[in-house]
N, C-alpha and C positions, 0 to 999 in steps of 0.2 A: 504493500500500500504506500503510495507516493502523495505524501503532504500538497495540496494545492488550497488557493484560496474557496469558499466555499458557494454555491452556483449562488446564494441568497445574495450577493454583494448586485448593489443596485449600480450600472456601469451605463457608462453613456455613451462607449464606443459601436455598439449594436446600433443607434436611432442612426448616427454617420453612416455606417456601413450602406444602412438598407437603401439610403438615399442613390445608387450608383446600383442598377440593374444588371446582371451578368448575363442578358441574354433568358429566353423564354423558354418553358418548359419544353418536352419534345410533346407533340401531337397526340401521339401514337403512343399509350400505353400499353407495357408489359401484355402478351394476349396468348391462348392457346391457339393450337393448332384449328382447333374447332371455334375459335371465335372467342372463347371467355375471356372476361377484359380484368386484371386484377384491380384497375382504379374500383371497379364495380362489385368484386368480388366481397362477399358476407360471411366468408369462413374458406376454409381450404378447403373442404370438401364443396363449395360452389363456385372454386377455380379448377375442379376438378384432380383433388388430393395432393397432399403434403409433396409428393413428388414431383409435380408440376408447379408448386408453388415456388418450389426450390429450384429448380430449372430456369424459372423465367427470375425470379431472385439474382442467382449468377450471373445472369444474363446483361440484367442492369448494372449487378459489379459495387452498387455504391449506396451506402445508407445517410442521409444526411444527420445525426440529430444534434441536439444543441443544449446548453446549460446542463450535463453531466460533467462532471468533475470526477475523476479517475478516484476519488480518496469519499466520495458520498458515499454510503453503502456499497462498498466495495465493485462501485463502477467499472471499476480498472478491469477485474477479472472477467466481467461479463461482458463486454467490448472486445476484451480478445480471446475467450471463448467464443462469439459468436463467427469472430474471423479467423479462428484458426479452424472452426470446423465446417465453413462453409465459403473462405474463404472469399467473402463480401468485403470492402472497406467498410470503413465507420467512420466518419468525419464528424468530428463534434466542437463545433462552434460557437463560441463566448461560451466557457464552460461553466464560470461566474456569473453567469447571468440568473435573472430572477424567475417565476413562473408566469408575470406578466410580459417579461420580454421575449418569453417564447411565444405569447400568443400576437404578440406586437410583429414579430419575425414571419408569421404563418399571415397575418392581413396584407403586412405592405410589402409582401416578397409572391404574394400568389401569381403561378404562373410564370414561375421562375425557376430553374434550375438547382437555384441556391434555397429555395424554401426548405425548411424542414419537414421531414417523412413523419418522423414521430415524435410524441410530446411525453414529457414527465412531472407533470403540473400536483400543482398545491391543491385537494382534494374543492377547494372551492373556487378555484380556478379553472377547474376540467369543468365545473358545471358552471361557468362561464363563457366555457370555448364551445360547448355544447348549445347551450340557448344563442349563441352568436353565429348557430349553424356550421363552423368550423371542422370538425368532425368528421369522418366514415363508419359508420357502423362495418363491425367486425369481432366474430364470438371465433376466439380460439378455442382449440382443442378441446381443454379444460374449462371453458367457461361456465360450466354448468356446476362446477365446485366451489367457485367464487360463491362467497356468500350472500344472500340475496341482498340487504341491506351495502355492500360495497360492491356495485354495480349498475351502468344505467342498463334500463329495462328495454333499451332499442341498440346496446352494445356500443355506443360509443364513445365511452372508457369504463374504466373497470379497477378497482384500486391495485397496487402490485404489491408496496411494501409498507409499514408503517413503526410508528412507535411510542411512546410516552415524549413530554415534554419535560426535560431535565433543568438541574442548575450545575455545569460543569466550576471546577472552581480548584486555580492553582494553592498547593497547600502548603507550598512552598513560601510564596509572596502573603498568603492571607491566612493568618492567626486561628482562626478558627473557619470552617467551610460554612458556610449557608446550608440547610439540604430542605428547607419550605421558603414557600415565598415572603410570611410572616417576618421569616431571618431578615428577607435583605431590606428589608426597613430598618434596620438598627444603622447606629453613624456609625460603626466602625468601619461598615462599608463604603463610605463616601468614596466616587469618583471610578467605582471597579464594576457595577452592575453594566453589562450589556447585552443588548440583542443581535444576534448574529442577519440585520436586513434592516428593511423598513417594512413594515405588518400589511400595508397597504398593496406591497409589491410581491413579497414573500410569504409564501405558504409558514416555511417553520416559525418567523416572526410575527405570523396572524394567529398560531396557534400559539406562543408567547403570552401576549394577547389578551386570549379566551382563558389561559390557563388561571395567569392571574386575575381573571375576573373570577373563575370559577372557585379561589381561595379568598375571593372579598367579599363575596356572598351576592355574587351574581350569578348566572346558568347562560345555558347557551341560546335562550331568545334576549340575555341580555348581557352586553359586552360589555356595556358602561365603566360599569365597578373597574374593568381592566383600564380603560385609559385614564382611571381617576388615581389605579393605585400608581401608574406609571408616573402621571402628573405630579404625585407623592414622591417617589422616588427621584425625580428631577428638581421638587424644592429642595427638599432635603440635604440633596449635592452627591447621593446616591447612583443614579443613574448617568453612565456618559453614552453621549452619540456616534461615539467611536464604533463602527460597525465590527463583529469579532471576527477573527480568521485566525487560524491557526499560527499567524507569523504574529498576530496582536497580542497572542496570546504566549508565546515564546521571546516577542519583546517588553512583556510585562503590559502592555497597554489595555488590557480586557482581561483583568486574573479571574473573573465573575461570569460565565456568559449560559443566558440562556439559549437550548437549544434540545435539537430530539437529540433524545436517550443514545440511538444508535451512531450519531457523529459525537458525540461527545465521546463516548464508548471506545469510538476507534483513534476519538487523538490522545486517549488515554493510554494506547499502547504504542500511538508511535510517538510520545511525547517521550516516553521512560529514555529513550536512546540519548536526549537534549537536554535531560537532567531536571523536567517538568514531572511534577508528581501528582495529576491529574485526577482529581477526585469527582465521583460523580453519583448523582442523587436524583429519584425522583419525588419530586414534592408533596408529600401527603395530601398538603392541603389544595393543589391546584393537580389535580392528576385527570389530565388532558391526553388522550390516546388520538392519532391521525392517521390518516395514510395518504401519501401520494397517488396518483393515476395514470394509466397508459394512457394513450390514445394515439391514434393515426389521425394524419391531417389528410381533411377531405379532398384536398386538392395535390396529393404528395406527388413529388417529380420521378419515384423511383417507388410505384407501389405494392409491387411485390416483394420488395427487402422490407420496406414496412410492416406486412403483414408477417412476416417470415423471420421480424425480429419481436414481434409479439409473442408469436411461438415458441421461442426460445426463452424467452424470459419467464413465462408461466408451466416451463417445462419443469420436472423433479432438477435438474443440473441446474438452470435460472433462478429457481426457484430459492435451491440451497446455497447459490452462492450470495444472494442476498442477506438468505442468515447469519454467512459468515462473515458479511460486513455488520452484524449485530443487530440487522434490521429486521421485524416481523414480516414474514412473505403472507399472502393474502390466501396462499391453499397453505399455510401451515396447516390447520384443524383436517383437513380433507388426508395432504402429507403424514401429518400422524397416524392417523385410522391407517393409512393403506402400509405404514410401515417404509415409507421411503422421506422421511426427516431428517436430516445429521442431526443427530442427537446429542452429539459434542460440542456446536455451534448452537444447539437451543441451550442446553446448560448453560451457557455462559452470558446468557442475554441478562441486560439488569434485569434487577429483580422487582416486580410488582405485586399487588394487591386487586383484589376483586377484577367482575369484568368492566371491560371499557365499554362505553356508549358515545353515539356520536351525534354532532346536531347535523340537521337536518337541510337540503336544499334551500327552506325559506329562511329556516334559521341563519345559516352562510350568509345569506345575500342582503340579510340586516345587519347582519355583524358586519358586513363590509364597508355598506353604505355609512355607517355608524362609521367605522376606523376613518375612510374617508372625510367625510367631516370634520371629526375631529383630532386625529392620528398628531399633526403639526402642532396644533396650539397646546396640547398636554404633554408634548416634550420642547416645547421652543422657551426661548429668554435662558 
């Protein structure tokens, strides 16, 4: 696993880029011999089998996708698993990029070459790319083990990995660790709390968010309470705007950072090497469970690698190499029963309490509209 910054960093080099057009998508998608078209295609067996998907896959040679960072849930290995056994490129652009600037990248690049095939969006972000019609419906293999509730019901994403919301916290630089949100009110904190994004942008900093609203006695039709305790932590001299990355965190500037369980998890073990002694906690009182999303873009320039890297990802090998970036994969429960889990890699995931619950499509879309509003004036001055 190779330390990079992390996709949540809100970057401004993507809106420049997209401005300069590379030239139009090809015509003529990916097609069988008999006619099926993969832009159209609603499973592999309606491209007419895994076999042919794979073929005309090859054929294209090249998978666009974008804002994966090789060190997020163990990216790195599922990128070139994919291309060492099918020997596709993977080209992933603005790997720091946020879950809005993927869906920024799929509007003002459609029909372009350079548009991204596949998305890995922030669970309230895919049901945003979805009502913006964005989208292809597409049920892989496994779809029908994905759990009903993490899933839409016309297939046009589907959750892959998820995790709790943590407080990572160098124990080297800070006396004592935080492990609830309650903690990081105290002054001794001052100056070290951060979010790894901006909430409005970023999936893990929306769950942030929610979580500390969820320990100020708000729920998830109501986010309030979070931007107020934020508000809080920003009088107080508690919260900085320093967004966290692993090198902020190795330069001392974020000894505090909120973030999911499974990235904090893993710069826990690649910190040990840099003399960072990374403690990590998830919060009693704000216990917040999320998951990420697939999806293909309805308009992808290369639609058969698209689909053919969905498949791979929700495969038992995709599946398990997610856990062993520390992240929950979406057929875990399914994976268990059939007996094809690493079970070495579940052990080791933090450790939690009861089951998670999630909010809901309208709940998201208030919560957002909510951050949006007020997200600036409860962390500004």
């Amino acid at each position: 696993m190779t330390v990079s910054l992390p996709r949540t960093a809100a970057l401004g080099v993507l809106a420049a880029l997209t401005l300069s057009a590379c030239g139009a998508a090809p015509d003529n998608a990916s097609t069988t011999a008999d006619g099926k078209n993969a832009a159209t295609a609603a499973s592999a067996a309606d491209f007419g089998g895994m076999d042919k998907l794979v073929a005309a896959a090859k054929k294209e040679g090249t998978l666009n996708a974008i804002a994966l960072p090789r060190d997020w849930a163990n990216y790195g290995a599922l990128i070139d698993g994919f291309t060492k056994k099918y020997g596709i490129k993977i080209s992933v652009e603005n790997p720091d990029g946020s879950s809005q600037d993927e869906i920024n990248a799929v509007t003002s690049r459609k029909g372009q070459t350079r548009a991204p095939d596949v998305l890995d969006l922030g669970s309230s972000f895919a049901l945003s790319a979805a009502q913006q019609g964005l989208l292809a419906p597409y049920k892989v293999a496994s779809y029908g083990d994905i759990p009903t509730g993490q899933k839409d019901p016309q297939a046009r994403w589907y959750n892959d990995y998820g995790g709790y919301i943590s407080i990572g916290c160098d124990a080297k630089r800070v006396k004592t660790c935080p492990t609830t949100f309650a903690d990081l009110l105290k002054p001794q904190y001052k100056g070290q709390v951060a979010l790894n994004g901006n909430p409005t942008k970023s999936g893990s900093a929306f769950g942030g968010v929610y979580a500390a609203s969820l320990a100020s006695g708000g729920s998830f039709d109501d986010i309030q309470p979070g931007l107020d305790f934020f508000a809080k932590i920003k009088k107080n001299g508690n919260y900085t705007p320093v967004e966290s990355t692993p090198a902020t965190v190795e330069k001392g500037e974020t000894p505090i950072s909120i973030d999911w369980d499974y990235l904090n998890a893993g710069y826990a073990d690649e910190f040990k090497s840099k003399g960072v002694d990374w403690k990590v906690s998830v919060p009693s009182d704000g216990q917040f469970s999320q998951y990420y999303s697939q999806a293909v873009n309805k308009d992808a320039p290369h639609p058969a690698a698209a689909r053919l890297w969905q498949e791979y990802l929700y495969s038992t090998e995709g599946q398990n190499l997610w856990l062993k970036g520390y992240a929950r994969p979406a057929l875990m429960t399914a994976m268990e029963k059939a007996g094809t889990l690493d079970k070495t890699a579940a052990a080791k995931l933090p450790q939690v309490s009861g089951t998670p619950s999630f909010p809901t499509e309208a709940q998201q879309d208030k919560a957002k509209t909510v951050l949006g509003q007020g997200w600036a004036k409860a962390v500004s001055g």
